[in-house]
N, C-alpha and C positions, 0 to 999 in steps of 0.2 A: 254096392261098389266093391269094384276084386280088391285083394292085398295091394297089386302094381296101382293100380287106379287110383288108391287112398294114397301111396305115396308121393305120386307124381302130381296130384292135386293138394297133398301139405306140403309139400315143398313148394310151389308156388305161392300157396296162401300166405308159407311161412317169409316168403321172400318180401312181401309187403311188409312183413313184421317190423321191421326194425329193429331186431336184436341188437342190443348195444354194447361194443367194445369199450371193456372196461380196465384201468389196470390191476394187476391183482391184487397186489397187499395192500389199497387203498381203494377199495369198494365205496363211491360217492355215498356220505349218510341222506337218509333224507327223513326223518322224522318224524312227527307226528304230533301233531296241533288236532285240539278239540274240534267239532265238525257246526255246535256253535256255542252261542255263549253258555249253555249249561251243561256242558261236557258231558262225561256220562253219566254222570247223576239222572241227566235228563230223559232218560229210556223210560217214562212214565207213560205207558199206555191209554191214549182216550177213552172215552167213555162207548164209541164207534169202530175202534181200535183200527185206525185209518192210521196209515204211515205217513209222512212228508216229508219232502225232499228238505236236507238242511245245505247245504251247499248250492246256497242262491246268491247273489248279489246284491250287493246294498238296493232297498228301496224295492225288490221284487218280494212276489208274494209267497206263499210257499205251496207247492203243488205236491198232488196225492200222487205215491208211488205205488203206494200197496196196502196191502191187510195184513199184520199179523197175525202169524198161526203158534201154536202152542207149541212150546219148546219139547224136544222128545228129553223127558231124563234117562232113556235107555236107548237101545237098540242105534240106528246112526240114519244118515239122511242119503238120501241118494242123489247120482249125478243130476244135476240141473236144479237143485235147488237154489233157490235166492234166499239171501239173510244180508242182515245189520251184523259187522262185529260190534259185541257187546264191550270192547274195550275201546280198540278205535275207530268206530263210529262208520266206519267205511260200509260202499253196497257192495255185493260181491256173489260173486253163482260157485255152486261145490261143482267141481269135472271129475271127481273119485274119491275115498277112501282111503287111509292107511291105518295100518295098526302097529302100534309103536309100542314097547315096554317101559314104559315111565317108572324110574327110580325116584323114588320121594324120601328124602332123608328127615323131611318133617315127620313122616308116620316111623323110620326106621327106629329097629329095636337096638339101644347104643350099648357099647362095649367097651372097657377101657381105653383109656386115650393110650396112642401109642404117639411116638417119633414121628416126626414129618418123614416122609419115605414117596414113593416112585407112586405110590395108590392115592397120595394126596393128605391134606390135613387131618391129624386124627383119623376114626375110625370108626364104622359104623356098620352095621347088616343090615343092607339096604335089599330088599327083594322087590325085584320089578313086576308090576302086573300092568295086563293088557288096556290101551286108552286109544279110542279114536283121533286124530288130526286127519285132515283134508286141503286135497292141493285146489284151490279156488285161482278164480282172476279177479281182479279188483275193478270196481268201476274206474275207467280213467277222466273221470269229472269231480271226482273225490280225493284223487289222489295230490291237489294241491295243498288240500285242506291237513291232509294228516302226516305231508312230508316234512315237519317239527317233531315228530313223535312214533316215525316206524317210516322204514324205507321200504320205495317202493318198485327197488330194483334189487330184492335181495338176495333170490335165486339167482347165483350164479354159475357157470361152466366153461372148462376150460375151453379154450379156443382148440383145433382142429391143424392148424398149422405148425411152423417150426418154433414159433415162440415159445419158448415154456413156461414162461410166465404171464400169457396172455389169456385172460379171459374175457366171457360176455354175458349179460344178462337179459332175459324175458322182463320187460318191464309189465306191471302189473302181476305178476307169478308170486302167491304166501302160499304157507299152510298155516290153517286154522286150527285149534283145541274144538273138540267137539263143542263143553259149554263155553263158548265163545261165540257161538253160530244163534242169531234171532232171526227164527226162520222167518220168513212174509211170502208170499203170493202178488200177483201182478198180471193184471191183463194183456200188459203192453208185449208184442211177441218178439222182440229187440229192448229187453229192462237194462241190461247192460253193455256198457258204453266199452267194447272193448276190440281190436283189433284180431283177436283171437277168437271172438264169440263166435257170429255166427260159420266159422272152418271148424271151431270144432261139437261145439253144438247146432241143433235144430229142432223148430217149434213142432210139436205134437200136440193138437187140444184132447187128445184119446187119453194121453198118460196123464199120471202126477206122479210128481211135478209137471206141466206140461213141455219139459227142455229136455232132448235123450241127445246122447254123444252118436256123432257120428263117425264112421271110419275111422276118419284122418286122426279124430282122440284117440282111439285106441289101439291106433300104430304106433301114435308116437309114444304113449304110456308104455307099451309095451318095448318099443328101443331104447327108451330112456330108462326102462326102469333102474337099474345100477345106480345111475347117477343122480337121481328125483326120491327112492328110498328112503325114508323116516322111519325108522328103526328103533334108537333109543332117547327119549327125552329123561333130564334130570333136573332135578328141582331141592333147592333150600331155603329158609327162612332164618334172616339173621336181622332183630330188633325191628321187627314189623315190615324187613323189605325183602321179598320173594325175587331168585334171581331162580328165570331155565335157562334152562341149556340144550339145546338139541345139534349136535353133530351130523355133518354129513362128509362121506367119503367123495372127493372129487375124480380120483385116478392118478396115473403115475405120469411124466415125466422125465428123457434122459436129458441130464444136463450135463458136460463135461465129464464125460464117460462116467456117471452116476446114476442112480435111480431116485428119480425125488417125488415123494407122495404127496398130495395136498388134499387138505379136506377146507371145507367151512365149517363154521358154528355161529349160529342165530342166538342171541341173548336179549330174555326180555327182564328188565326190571322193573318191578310192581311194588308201588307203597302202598302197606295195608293198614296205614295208620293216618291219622291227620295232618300231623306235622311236618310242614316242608321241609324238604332236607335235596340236595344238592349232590351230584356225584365227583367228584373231583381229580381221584387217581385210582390207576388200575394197577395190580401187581400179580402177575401172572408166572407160575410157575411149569414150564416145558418138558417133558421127562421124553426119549426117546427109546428106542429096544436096540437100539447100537449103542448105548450106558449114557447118552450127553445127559446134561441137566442144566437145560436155558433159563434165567430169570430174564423178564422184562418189566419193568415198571417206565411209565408213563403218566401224562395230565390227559384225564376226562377217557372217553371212547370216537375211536372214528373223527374226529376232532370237534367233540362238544363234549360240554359240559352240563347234563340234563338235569334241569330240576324235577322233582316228583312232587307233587302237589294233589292236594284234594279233588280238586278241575281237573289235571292232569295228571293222573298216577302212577304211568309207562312209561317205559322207553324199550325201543326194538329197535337193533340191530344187526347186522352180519359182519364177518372179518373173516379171517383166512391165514391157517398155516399150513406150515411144508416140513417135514423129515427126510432124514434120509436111511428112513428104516418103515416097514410097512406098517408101524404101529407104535402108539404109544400111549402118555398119558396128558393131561391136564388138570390144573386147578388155580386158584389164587384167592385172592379177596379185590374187593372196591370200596375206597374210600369215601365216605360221604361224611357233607358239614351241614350242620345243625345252622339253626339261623342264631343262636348265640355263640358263634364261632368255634363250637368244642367241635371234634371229629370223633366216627366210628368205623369200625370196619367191617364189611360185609364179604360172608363168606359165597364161594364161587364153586359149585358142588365139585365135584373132580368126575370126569369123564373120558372116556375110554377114545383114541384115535385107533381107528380097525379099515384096513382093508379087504377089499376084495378077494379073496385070498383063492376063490376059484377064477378069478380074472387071466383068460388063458392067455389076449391083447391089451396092452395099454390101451383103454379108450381114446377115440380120435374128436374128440369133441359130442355135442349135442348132437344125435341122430335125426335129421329133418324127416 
């Protein structure tokens, strides 16, 4: 299929799509609920190591989706593979690869505490090394199940029109952590339920995985890449609960003869401990490269209040800020309550807001 041919055929495809017009600084949460009663504890392999659907209905039986295959500890997975998230329990196909520099202030070498400043609390030589993620789709028959516990409209982009504060979302569209991916295998030549599968994949029984991208993926991959980029993930641990952070640049913006940049950032919270604990207030500190410096504080995220629990350990979500300078900084903490009423505070690594900085056009939305 030529270049015009894959375009003129995603752009139809994608017009089925249903991209959904979302408002910006309130990105609907949607969550993420165990997929069934033994949450993820329950990723215990048969003795056959036959997969089953869990996302059945009361009183149905449970049917074989697949075979698990062995997890890679190295190297990465290629387009069309099928996996289980090992956190939220979701089905879901890889469409590409990225390579991102994950900062991990857990392994960082520390250095005297300094003054809260523009770089965030304290201080730390944090050096980033290279970690796989992957932009998958998520099965859309699973995603009732886990919208308690990770949303699943969380790619978002801006709109394309005069609005400037208007965006929209690919429903079904994450990226994965590489060990987050349980790979499996599957006969079926449509395994997943998604309105984007088969435009941008198709079955091959020649290859393996047997699913290759066709055109229409890798035009849009390639238009979109600016805005779809996973670049830098950040990560801390404070009292057994692990908060990332992954940023992304959305594009710029004129509003009243100004320039306004906006990015997202995806935040997941993970309890690495037993102990229930609750999140309750967020307090976010804004730093801008035009000198402002915004505090926000707030009840809960996206408007809940997540518990983290042994069953339930996560929470993923997205949100959305705007400068009006092409760059800056973030950081804060989150407040969580113990189930004997005492609170703690959990730190919020501090990461970098960066534009585009070769960007020669404001982007005009998602390129079909």
């Amino acid at each position: 299929m030529s270049g015009c041919a894959a375009r003129r055929y995603l752009a139809a495809a994608l017009s089925s799509c249903r991209a959904r017009a979302l408002p910006l600084r309130e990105a609907p949460s949607r969550g993420l609920r165990a997929l069934c009663a033994g949450g993820p504890g329950a990723w215990q392999l048969p003795a056959r190591r036959h997969l089953s659907s869990r996302n059945r209905a009361e009183g149905k039986v449970l049917e074989t989706v697949g075979v698990f295959e062995a997890p890679k500890p190295q190297g990465k997975y290629e387009t069309g593979q099928l996996f289980l998230h090992s956190v939220f329990g979701y089905r879901g196909i890889v469409l590409f690869p990225w390579q991102a520099r994950l900062y991990d202030r857990d392994v960082a070498s520390p250095v005297p505490e300094k003054s809260e400043s523009a770089a965030g609390h304290g201080s730390k030589e944090v050096k980033g090394k290279t970690h796989t993620y992957y932009q998958v789709l998520i099965d859309a028959r699973d995603c009732p199940h886990i919208s308690q516990r990770s949303q699943t409209e969380a790619v978002t982009f801006l709109a394309n029109h005069d609005d400037s504060r208007a965006l929209y979302a690919i429903p079904g569209l994450d990226y994965v952590s590489h060990e987050d991916i349980l790979p499996y295998s599957s006969t079926d030549q449509v395994p997943i339920q998604h309105e984007l599968f088969e435009r941008f994949l198709m079955y091959d029984q020649t290859k393996v995985p047997p699913f290759v991208a066709r055109d229409t993926l890798c035009a849009w991959q390639e238009k979109n890449h600016p805005w779809l980029e996973l670049s830098d993930v950040h990560r801390e641990t404070t009292e057994n609960i692990r908060v990332t952070v992954i940023p992304f640049y959305m594009g710029m913006r004129e509003a009243q003869n100004s320039h306004v940049y906006w990015w997202r950032y995806c935040i997941r919270l993970e309890n690495l401990d037993n102990e229930v604990v609750q999140l309750r207030e967020r307090h976010w500190r804004i730093f801008s490269l035009s000198g402002t410096l915004e505090t926000v504080r707030g009840r809960g995220v996206v408007g809940r209040e997540p518990v983290l629990s042994k069953e339930q350990p996560a929470f993923q979500y997205s949100s959305h800020v705007s400068l009006q300078a092409s760059s800056g900084h973030m950081w804060g903490t989150f407040r969580f309550e113990r189930p004997d009423g005492s609170h703690f505070d959990v730190r919020i690594p501090p990461f970098s807001l960066e534009s585009n900085k070769d960007e020669k056009t404001p982007p005009s939305g998602l390129h079909w």
